[in-house]
DSSP file (Angstrom, degrees, kcal/mol; ACC not computed):
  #  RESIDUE AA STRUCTURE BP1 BP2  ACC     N-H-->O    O-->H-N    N-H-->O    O-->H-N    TCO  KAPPA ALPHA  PHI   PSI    X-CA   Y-CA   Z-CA
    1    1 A X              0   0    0      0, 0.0     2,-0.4     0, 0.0   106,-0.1   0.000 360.0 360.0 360.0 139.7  128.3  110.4   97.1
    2    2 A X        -     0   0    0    104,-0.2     2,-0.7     2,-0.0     0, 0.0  -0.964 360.0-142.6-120.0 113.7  128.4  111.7  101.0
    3    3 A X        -     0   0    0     -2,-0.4     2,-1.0     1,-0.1   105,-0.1  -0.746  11.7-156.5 -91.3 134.2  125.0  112.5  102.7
    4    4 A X        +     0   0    0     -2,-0.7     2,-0.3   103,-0.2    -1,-0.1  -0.738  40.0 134.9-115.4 101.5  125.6  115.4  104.8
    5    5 A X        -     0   0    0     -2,-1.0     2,-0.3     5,-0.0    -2,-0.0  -0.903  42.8-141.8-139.6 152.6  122.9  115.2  107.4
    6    6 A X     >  -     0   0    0     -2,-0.3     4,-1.4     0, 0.0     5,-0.1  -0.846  55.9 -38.5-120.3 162.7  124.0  115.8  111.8
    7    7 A X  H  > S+     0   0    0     -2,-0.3     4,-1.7     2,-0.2     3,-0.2   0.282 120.0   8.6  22.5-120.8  122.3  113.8  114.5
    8    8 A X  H >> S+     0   0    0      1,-0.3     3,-3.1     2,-0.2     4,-1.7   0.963 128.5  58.1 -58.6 -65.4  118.5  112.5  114.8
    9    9 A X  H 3> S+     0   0    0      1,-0.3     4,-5.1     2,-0.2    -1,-0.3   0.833 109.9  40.3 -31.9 -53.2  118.1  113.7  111.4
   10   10 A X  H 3X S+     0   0    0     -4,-1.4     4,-1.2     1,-0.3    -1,-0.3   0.820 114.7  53.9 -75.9 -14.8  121.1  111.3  109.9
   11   11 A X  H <X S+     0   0    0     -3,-3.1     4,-1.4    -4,-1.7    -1,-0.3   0.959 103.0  50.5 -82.0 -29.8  120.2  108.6  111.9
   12   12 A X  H  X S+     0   0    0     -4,-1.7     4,-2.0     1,-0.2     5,-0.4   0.869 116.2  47.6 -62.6 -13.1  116.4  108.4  110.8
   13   13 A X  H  X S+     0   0    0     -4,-5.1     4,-5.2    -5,-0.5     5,-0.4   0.990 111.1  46.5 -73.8 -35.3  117.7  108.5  107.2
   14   14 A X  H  X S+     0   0    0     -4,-1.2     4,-1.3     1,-0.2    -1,-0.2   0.900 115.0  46.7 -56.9 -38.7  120.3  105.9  107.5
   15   15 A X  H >X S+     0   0    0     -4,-1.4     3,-3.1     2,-0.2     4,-1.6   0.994 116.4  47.5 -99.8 -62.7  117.8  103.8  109.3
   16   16 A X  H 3X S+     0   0    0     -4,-2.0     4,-3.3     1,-0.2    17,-0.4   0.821 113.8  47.7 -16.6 -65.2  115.0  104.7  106.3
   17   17 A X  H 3X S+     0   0    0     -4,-5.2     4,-1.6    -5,-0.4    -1,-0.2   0.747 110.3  51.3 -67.9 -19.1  117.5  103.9  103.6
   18   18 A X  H <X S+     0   0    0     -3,-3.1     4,-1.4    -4,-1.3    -1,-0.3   0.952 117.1  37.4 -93.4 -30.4  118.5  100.7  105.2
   19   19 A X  H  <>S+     0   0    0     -4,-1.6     5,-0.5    -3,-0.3     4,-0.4   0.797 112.9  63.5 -72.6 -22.9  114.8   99.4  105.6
   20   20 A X  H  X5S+     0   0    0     -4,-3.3     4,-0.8    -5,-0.5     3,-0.4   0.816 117.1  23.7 -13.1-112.5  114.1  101.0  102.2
   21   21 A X  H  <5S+     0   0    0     -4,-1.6    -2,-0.2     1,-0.3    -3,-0.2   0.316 131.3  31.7 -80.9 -30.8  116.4   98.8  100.6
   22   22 A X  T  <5S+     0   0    0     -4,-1.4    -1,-0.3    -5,-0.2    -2,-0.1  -0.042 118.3  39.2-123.2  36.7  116.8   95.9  102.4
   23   23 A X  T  45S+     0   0    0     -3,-0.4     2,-0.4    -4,-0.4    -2,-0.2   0.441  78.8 101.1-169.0 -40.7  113.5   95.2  104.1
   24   24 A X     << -     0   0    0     -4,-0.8     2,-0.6    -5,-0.5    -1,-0.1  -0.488  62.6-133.3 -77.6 136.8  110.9   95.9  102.1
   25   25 A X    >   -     0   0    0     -2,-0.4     3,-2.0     1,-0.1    -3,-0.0  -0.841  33.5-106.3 -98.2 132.0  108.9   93.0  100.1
   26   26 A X  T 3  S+     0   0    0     -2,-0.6    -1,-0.1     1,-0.3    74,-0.1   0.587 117.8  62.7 -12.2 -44.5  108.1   93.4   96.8
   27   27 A X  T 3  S+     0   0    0     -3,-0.0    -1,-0.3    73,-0.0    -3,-0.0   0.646  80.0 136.6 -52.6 -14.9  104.6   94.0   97.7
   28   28 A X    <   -     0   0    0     -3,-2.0     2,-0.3    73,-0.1    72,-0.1   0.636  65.8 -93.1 -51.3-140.2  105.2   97.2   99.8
   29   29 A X        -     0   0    0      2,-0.2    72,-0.4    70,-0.1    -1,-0.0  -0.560  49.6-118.7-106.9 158.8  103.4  100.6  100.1
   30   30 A X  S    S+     0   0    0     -2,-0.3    71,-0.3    70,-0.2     2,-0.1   0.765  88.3  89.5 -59.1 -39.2  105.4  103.2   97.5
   31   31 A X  S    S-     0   0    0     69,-0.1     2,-0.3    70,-0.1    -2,-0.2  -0.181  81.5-125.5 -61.2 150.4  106.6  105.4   99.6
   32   32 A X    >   -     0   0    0      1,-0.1     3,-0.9     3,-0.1     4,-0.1  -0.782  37.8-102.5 -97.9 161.5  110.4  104.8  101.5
   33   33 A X  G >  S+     0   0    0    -17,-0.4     3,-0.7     1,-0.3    -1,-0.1   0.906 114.5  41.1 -32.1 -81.8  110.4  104.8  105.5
   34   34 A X  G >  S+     0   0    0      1,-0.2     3,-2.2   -22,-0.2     2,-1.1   0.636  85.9  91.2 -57.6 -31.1  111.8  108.2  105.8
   35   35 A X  G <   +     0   0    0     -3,-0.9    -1,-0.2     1,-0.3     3,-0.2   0.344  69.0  70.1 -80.8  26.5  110.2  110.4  103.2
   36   36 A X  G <  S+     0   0    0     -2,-1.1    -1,-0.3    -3,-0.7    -2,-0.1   0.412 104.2  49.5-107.4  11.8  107.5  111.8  104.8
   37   37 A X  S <  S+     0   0    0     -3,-2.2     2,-0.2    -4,-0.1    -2,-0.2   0.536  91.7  99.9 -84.1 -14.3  110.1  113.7  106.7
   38   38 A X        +     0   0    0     -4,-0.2     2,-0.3    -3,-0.2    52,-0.0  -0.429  41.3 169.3-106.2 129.4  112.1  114.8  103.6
   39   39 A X        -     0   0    0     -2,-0.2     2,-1.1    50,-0.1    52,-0.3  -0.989  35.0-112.6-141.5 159.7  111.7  118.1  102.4
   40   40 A X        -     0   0    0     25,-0.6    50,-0.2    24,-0.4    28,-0.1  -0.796  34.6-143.0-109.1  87.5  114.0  120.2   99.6
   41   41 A X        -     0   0    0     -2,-1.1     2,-0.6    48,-0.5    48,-0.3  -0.002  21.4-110.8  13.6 105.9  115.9  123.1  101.1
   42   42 A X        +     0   0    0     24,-0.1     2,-0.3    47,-0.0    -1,-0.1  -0.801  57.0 165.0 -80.3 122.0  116.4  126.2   99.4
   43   43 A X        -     0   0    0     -2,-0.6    47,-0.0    -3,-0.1    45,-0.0  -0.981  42.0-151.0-163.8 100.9  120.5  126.0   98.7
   44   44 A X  S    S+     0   0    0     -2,-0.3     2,-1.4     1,-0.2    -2,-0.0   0.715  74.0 108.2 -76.3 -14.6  123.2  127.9   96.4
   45   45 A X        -     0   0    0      1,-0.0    43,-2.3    64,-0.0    -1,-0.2  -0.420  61.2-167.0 -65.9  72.3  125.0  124.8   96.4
   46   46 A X  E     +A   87   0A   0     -2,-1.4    41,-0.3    41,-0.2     2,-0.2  -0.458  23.0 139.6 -63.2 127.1  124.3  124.0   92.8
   47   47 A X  E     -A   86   0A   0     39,-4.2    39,-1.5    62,-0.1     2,-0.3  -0.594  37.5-121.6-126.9-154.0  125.1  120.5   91.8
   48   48 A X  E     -A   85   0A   0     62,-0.5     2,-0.2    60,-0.3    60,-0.2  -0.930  10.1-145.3-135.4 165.4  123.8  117.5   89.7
   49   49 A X  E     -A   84   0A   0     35,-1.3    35,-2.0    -2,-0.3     2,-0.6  -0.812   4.2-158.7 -86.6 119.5  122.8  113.8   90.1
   50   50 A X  E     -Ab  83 113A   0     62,-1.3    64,-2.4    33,-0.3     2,-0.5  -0.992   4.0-159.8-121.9 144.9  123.2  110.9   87.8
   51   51 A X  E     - b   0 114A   0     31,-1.2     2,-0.5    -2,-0.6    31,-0.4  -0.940  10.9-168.6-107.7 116.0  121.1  108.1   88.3
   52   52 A X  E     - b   0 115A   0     62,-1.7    64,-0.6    -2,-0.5     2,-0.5  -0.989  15.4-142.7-115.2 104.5  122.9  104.8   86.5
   53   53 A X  E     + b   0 116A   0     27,-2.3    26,-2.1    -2,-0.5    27,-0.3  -0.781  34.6 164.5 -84.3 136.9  120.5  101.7   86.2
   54   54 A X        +     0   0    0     62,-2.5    -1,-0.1    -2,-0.5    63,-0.1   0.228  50.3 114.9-131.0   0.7  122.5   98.7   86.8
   55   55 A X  S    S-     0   0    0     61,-0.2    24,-0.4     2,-0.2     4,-0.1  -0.191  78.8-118.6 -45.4 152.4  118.6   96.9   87.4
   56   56 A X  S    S+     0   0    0     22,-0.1    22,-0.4    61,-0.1     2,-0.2   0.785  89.8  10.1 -30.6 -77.1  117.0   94.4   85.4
   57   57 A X  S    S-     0   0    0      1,-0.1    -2,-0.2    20,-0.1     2,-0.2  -0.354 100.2 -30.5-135.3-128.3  114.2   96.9   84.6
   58   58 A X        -     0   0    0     -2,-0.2    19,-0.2    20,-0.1     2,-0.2  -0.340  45.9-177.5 -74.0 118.3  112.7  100.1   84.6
   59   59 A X  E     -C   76   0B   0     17,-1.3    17,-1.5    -2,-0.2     2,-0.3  -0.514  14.3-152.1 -79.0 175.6  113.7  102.7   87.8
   60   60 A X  E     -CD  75  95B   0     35,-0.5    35,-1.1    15,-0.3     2,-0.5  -0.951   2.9-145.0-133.8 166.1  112.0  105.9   87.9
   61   61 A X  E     -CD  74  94B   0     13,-1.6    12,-2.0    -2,-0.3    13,-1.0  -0.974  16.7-176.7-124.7 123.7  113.6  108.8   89.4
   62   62 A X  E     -CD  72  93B   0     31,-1.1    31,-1.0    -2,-0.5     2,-0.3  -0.951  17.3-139.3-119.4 135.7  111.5  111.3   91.2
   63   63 A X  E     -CD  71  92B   0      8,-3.2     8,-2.6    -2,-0.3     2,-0.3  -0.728  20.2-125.4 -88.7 155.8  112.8  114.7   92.9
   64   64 A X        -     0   0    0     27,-2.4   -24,-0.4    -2,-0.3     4,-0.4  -0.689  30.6-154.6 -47.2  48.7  111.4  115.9   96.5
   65   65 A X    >   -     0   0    0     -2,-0.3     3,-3.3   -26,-0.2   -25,-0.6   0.520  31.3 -85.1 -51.2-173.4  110.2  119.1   96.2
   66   66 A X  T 3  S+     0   0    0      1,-0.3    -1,-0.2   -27,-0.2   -24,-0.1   0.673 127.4  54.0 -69.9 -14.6  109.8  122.0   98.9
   67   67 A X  T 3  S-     0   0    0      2,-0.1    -1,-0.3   -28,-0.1    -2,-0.1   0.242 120.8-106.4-111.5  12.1  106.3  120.6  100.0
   68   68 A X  S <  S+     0   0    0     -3,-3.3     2,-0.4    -4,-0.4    -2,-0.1   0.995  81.1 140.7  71.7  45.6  107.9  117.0  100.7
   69   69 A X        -     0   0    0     -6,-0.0     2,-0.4     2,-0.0    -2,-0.1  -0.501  53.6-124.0-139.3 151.2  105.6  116.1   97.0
   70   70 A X        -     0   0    0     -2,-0.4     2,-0.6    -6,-0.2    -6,-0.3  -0.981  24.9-157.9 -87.7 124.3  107.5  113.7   94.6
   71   71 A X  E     -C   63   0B   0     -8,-2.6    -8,-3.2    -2,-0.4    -2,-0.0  -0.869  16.8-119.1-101.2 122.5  108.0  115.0   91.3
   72   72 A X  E     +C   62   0B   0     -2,-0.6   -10,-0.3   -10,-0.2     3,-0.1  -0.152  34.1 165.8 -48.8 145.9  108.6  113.0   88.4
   73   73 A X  E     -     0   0B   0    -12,-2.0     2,-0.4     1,-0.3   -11,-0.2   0.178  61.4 -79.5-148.0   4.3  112.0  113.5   86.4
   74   74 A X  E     -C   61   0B   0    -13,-1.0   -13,-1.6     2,-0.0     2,-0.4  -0.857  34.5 -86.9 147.3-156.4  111.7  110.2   84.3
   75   75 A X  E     -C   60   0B   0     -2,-0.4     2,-0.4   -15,-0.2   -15,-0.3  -0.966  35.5-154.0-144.3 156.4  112.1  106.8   84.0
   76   76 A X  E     -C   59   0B   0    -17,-1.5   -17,-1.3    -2,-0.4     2,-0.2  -0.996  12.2-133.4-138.0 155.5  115.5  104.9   83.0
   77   77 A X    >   -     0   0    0     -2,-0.4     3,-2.0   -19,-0.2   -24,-0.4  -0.533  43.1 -60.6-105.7 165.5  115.9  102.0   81.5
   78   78 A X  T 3  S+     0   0    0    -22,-0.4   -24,-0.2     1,-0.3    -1,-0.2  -0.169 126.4   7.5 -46.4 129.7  118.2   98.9   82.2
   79   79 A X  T 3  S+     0   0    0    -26,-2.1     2,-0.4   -24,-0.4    -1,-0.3   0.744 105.5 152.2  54.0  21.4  122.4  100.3   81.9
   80   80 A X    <   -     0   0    0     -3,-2.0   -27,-2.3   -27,-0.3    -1,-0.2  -0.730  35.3-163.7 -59.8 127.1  120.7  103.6   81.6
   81   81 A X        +     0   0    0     -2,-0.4   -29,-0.2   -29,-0.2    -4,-0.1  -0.766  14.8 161.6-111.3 173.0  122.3  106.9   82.6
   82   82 A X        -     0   0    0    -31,-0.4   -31,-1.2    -2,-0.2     2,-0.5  -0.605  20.5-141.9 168.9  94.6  120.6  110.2   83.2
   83   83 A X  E     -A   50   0A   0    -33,-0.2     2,-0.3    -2,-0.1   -33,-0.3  -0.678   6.4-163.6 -75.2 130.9  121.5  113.4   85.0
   84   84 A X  E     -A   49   0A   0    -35,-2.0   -35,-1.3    -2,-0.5     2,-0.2  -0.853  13.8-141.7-105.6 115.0  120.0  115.6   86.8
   85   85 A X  E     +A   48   0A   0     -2,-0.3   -37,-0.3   -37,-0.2     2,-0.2  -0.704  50.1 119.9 -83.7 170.0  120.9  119.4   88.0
   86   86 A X  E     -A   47   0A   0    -39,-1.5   -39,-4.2    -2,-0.2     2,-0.4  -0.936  53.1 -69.2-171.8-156.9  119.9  120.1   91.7
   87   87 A X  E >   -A   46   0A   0    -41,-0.3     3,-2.2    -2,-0.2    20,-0.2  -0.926  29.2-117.4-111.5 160.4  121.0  121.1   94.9
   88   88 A X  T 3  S+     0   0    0    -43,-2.3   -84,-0.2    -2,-0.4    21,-0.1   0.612 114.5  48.7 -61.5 -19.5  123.0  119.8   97.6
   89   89 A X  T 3  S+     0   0    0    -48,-0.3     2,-0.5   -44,-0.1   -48,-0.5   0.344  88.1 104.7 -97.3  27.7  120.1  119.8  100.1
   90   90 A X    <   -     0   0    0     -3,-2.2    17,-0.6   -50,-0.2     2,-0.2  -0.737  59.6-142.7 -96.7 108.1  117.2  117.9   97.6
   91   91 A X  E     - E   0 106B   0     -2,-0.5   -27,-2.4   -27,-0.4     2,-0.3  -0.589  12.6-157.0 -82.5 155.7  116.4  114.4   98.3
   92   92 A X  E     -DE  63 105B   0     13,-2.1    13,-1.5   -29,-0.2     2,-0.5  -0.946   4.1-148.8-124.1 113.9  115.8  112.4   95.6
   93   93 A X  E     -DE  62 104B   0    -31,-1.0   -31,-1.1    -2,-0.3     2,-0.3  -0.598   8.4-166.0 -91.0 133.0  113.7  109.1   95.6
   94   94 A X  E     -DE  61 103B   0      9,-3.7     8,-1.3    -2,-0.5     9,-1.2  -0.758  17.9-179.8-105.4 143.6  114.5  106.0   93.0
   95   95 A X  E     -DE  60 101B   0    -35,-1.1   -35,-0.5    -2,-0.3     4,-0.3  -0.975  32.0-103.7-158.0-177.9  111.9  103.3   92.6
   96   96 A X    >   -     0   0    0      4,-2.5     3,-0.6    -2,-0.3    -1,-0.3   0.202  50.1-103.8 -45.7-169.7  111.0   99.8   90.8
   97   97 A X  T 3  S+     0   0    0      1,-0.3     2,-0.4   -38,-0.1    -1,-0.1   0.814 125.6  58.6 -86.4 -20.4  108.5  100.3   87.9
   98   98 A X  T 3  S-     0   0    0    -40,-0.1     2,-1.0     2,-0.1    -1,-0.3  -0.220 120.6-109.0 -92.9  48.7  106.1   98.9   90.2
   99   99 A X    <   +     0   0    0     -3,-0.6     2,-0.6    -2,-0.4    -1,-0.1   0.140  67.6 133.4  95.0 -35.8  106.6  101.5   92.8
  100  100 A X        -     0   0    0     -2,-1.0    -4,-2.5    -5,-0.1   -70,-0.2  -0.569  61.4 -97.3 -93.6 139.3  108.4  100.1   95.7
  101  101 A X  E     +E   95   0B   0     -2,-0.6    -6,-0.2   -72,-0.4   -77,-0.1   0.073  38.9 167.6 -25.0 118.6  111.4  102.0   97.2
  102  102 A X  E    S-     0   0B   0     -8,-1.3    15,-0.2     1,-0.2    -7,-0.2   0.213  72.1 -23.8-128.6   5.0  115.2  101.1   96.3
  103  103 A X  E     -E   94   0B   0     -9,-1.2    -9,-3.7   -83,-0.1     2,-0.5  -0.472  41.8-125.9 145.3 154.9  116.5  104.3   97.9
  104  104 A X  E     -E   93   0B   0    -11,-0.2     2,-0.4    -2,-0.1   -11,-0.2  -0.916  43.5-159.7-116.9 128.8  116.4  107.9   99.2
  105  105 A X  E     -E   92   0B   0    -13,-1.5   -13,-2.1    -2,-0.5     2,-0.4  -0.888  20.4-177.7 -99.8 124.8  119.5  110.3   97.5
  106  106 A X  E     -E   91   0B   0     -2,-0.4  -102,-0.2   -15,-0.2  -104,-0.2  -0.757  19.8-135.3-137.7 127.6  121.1  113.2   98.2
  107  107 A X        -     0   0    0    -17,-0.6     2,-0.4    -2,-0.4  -103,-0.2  -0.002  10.3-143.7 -67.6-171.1  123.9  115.0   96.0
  108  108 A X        -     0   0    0      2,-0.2     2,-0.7   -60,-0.2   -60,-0.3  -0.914  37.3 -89.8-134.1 141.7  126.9  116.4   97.1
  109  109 A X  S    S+     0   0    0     -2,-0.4     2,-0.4   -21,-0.1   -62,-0.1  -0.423 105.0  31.0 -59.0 119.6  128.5  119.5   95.6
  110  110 A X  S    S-     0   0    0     -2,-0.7   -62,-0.5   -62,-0.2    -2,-0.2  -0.818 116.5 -15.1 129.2-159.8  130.9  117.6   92.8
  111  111 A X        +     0   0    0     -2,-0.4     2,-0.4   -64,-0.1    -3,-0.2  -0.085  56.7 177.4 -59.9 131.4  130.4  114.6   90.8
  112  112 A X        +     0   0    0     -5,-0.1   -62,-1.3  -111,-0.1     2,-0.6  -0.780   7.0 168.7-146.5 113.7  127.6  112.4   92.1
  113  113 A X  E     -b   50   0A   0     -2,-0.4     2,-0.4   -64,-0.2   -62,-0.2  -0.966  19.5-161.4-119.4 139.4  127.0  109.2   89.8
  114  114 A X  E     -b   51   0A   0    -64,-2.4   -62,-1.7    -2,-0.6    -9,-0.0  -0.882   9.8-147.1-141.3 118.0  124.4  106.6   92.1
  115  115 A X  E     -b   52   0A   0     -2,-0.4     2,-0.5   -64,-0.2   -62,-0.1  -0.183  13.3-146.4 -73.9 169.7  124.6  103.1   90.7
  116  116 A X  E      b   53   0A   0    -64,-0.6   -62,-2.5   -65,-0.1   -61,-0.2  -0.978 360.0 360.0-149.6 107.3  121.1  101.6   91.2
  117  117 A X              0   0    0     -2,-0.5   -61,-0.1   -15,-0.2    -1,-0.1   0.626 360.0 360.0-127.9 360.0  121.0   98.0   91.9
């Protein structure tokens, strides 16, 4: 999967996704650094998402809607897969069951499988 984002924009995500994931302590807030910047794009580039949990336990998988909102789209369970359609500009946020952030997605037109670890 390729996020296709140009300048300030790609750096605050990269910098989000990398205190997201690597930074946060169990304890944190719910929200990931970056998404109160994130908004979902209106797009013809229909794709889908699969979310693969490769966790211990429960992700849930929430979309980004147009108003920057997280919208539920489920919960998965440990070695669970689960696809999604959307478009290529729609972030999508994964977190624990308890909430805290493991990472901000976006697909790419084609195939998009995102292991969750």
């Amino acid at each position: 999967m390729r996020k296709r984002t140009t300048g300030a924009v790609a750096m605050l995500l990269a910098a989000g996704a990398a205190l997201c994931c690597s930074v946060l302590p169990s304890s944190a807030a719910s929200t990931c650094p970056s998404e109160a910047t994130l908004r979902s794009q209106n797009s013809a580039r229909h794709t889908n998402i699969t979310f693969l949990n490769g966790r211990a336990g429960v992700i849930n998988v929430f979309w980004i809607n147009y108003k920057g909102q997280r919208q539920f789209f489920g919960s998965l369970t440990p070695g669970q897969k689960k696809s999604f359609g959307t478009s290529a500009t729609h972030p999508w946020v994964v977190t624990d069951a308890g909430g805290n952030c493991l990472g901000v997605h976006f697909a790419d037109v084609g195939s998009n499988t995102v292991p969750i670890r």
